[in-house]
C-alpha positions as CSV (number, residue, x, y, z in Angstrom):
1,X,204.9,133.8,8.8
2,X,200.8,134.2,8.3
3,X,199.8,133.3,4.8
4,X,199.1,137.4,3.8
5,X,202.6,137.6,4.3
6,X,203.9,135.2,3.1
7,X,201.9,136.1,-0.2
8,X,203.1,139.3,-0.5
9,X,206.6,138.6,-0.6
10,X,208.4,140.0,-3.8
11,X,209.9,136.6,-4.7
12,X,211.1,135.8,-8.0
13,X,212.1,132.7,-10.7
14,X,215.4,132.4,-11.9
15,X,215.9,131.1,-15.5
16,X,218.9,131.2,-17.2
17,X,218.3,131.8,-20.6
18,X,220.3,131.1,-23.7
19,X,218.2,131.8,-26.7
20,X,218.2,127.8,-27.3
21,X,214.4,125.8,-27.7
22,X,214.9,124.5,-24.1
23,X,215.6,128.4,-22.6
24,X,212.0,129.0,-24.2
25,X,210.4,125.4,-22.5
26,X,211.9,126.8,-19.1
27,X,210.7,130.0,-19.9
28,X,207.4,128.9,-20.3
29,X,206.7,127.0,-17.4
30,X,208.2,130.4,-15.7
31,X,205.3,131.8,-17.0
32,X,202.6,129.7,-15.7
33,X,205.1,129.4,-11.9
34,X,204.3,133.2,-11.3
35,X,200.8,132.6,-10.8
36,X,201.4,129.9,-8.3
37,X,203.6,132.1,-6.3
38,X,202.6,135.7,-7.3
39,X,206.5,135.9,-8.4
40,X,208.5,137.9,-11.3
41,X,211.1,136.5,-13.7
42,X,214.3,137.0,-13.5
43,X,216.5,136.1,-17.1
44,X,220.0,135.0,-16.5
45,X,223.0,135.1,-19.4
46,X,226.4,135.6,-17.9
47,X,229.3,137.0,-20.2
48,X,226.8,137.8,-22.8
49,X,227.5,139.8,-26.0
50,X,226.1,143.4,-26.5
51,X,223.8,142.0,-29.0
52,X,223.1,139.1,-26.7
53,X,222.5,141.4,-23.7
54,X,220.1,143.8,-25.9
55,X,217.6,140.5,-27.0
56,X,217.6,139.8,-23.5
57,X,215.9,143.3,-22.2
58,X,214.0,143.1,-25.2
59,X,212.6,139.6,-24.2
60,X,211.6,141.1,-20.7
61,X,209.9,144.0,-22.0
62,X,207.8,141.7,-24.2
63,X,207.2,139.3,-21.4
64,X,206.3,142.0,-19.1
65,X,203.9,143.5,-21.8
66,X,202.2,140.5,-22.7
67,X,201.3,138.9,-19.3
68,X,201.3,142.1,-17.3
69,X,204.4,140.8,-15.1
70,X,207.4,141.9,-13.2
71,X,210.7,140.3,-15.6
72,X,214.1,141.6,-15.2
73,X,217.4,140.8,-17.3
74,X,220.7,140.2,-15.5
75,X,223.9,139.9,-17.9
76,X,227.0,140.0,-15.3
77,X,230.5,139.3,-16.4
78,X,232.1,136.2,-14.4
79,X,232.0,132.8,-12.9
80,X,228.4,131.6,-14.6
81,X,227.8,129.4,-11.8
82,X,228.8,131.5,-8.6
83,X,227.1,134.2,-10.2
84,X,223.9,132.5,-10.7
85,X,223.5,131.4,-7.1
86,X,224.5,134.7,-5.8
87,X,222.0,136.3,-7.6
88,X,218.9,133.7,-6.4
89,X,219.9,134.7,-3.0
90,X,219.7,138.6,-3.7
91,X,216.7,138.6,-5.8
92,X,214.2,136.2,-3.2
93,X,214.4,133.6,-6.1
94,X,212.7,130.9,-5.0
95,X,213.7,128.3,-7.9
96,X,215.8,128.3,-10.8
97,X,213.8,126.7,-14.1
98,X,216.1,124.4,-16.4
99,X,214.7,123.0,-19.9
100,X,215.6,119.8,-20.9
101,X,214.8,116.9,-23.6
102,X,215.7,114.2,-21.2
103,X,219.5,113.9,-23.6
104,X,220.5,117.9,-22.7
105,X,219.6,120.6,-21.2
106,X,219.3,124.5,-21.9
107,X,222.6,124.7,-20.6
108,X,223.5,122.7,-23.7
109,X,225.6,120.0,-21.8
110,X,224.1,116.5,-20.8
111,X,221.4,116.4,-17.9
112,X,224.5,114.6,-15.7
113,X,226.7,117.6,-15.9
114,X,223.9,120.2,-15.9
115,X,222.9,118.9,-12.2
116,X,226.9,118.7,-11.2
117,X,226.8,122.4,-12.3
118,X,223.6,122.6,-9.6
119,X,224.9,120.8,-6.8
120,X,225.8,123.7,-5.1
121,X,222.8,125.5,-5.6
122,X,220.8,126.4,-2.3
123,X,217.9,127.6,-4.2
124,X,215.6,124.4,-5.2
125,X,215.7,124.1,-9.4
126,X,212.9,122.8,-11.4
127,X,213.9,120.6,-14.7
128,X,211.2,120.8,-16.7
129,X,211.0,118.9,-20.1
130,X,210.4,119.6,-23.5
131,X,206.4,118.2,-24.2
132,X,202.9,119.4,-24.0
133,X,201.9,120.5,-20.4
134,X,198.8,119.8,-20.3
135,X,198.8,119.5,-16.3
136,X,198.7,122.5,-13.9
137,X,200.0,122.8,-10.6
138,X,197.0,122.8,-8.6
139,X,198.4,118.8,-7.7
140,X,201.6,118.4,-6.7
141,X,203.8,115.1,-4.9
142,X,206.1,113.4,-3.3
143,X,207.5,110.5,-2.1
144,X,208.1,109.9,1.5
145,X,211.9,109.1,2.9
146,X,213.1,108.3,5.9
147,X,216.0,110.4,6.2
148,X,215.7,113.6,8.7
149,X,216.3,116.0,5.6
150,X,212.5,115.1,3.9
151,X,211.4,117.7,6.2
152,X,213.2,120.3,4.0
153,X,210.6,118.9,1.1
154,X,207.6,118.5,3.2
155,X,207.9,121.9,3.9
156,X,208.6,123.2,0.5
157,X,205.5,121.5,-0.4
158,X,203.7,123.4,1.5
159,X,204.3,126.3,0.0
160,X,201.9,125.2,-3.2
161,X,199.1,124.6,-0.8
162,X,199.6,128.0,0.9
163,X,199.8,130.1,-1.9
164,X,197.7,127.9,-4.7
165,X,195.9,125.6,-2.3
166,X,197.5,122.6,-4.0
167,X,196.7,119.2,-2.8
168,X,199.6,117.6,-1.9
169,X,199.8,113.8,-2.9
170,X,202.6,112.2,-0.3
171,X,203.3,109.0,-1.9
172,X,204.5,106.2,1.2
173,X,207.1,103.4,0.6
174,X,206.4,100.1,1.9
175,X,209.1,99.6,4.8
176,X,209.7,95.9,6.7
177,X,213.2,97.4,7.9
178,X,212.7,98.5,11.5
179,X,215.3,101.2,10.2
180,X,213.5,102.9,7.9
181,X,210.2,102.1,8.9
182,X,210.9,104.1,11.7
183,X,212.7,107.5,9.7
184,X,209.5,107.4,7.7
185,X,207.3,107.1,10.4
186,X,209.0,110.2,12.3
187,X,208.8,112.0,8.7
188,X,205.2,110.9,8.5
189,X,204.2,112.7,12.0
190,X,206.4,116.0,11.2
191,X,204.5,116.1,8.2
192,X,200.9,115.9,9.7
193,X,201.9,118.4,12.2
194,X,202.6,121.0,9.6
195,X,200.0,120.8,7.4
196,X,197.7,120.7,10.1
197,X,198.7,123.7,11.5
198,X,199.1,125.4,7.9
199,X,196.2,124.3,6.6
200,X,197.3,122.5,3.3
201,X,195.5,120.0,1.6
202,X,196.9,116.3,1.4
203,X,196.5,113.1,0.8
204,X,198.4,110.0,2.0
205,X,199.1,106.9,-1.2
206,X,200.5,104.1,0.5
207,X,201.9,102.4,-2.2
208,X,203.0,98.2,-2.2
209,X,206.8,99.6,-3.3
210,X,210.2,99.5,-1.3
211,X,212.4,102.2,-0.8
212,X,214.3,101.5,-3.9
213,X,211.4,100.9,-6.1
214,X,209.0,103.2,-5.1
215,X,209.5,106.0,-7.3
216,X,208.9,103.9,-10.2
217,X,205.1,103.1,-8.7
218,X,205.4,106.9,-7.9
219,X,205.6,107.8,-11.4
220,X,202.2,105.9,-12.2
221,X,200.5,107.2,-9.6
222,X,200.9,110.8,-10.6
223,X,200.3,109.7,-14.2
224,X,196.5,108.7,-13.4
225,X,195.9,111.5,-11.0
226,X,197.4,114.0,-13.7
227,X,199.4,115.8,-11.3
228,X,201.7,118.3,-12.4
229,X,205.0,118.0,-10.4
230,X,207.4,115.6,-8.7
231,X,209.4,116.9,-6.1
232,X,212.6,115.5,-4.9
233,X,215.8,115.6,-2.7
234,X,219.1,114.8,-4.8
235,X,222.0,112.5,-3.6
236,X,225.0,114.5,-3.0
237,X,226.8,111.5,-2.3
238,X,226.5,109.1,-5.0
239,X,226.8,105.4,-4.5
240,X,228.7,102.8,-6.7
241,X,224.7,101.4,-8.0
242,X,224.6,105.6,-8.7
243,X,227.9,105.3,-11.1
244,X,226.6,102.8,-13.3
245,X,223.0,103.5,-13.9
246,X,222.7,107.0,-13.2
247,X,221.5,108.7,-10.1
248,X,217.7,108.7,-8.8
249,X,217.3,112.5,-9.8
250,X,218.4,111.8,-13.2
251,X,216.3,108.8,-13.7
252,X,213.5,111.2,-12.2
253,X,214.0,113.9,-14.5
254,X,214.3,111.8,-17.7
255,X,210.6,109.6,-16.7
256,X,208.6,108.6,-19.5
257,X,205.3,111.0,-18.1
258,X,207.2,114.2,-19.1
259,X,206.7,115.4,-15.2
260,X,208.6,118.3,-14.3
261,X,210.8,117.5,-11.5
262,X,211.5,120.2,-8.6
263,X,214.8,119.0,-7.2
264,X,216.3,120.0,-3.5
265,X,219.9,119.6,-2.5
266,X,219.5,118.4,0.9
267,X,221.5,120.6,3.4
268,X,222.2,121.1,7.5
269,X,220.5,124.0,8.0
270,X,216.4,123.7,6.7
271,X,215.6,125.9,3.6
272,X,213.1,128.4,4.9
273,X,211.2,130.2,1.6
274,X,209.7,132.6,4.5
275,X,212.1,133.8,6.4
């Protein structure tokens, strides 16, 4: 898809809102995500009260009054979860927003049970934390994996360099193992390829940090070039390390920088945001 197109797809951001300090943190970054992707707002409450359901549309018609943007409210009756990710499909919503404060989330439950609840989720979802945003999305990163699904997150990266010309910071692991040496390298060349042909500004940070390290140096990287998100795949499959000190998502989410993190199940098929 050419870039006029893809820019003027009626996509949308899914937050589901509760009424709760971190609804309003997910809410705002919402705000300033519409710009980067010409997108509405969708506000989610499932099983809501009437009184509930009325502060909702109230909220959208103030929203849509304020910043001069398209907001809906949706209020179905049901399974929360099934009902959320059938509505991101309908409604083009290219991520779902969650607040956190690195202890719970805007779902009120833990950040651990919030992403078990988002596991399932083929829409990527954005935790963003409760702090000062002084950062804007004009620089976004990365790091580079070696497993055949990264190319699910170098494409979705390109997606803030097509529609915001965002520079995209791909962050590279150090690799002695012939293994993953070689998955990066492949990852490396898909990577080229595309932003090449879609024009998107990047820039390669090779980085003195092993696989299992590397998002730590990661973090300080994007700290002194002020960027303004992280994006990551999630393990589906969690490993006995995993069990005992938390998965790499979670540690991601809860970093010290206060870095929103934009989190993508991997899956078989590639998530296309243009088809």
């Amino acid at each position: 898809m050419d870039i006029d197109k893809l820019k003027n797809k009626n996509w949308n951001i899914l937050i589901p809102y509760f009424g709760n300090e971190l609804s309003d943190v997910a809410l705002q970054e919402g705000i300033a995500l519409t710009k980067v992707f010409r997108a509405g707002i969708i506000l989610f409450r499932a099983n809501a009260s009437s009184e509930e359901k009325k502060d909702l549309a109230r909220l959208a018609g103030d929203l849509k009054n304020k910043y001069n943007i398209r907001v809906e409210s949706y209020v179905p009756h049901g399974p929360a979860e099934d009902l959320l990710f059938a509505l991101a499909h309908k409604s083009e919503s290219i991520l779902i927003l969650i607040g956190h404060d690195k202890n719970k989330t805007s779902y009120n439950t833990g950040i651990g049970r919030t992403l078990r609840k988002l596991k399932k989720s083929r829409t990527p979802f954005m935790m963003v934390p409760r702090a000062l945003h002084t950062r804007n999305f004009k620089d976004i990163a990365y790091v580079m994996g070696y497993q055949k699904q990264e190319k699910e997150k170098i494409l979705w990266a390109s997606y803030f360099g097509r529609l915001y010309e965002s520079t995209i910071h791909v962050v590279v692991p150090k690799a002695n193992d012939q293994f993953f040496k070689i998955g990066i390298n492949s990852n490396m060349g898909a990577m080229e390829k595309l932003y090449k042909n879609v024009e998107v500004k990047h820039i390669n940070v090779p980085l003195a940090y092993n696989i299992h390290k590397i998002n730590g140096g990661a973090m300080n990287y994007i700290k002194e070039q002020n960027i303004g998100a992280m994006l990551t795949l999630t393990t589906l499959r969690l490993d006995i390390f995993d069990f005992f000190g938390g998965s790499q998502e979670k540690k991601l989410i809860c970093n010290d920088e206060n870095i929103p993190v934009l989190c993508i199940n991997p899956r078989d098929d590639l998530y296309v945001l243009c088809n």
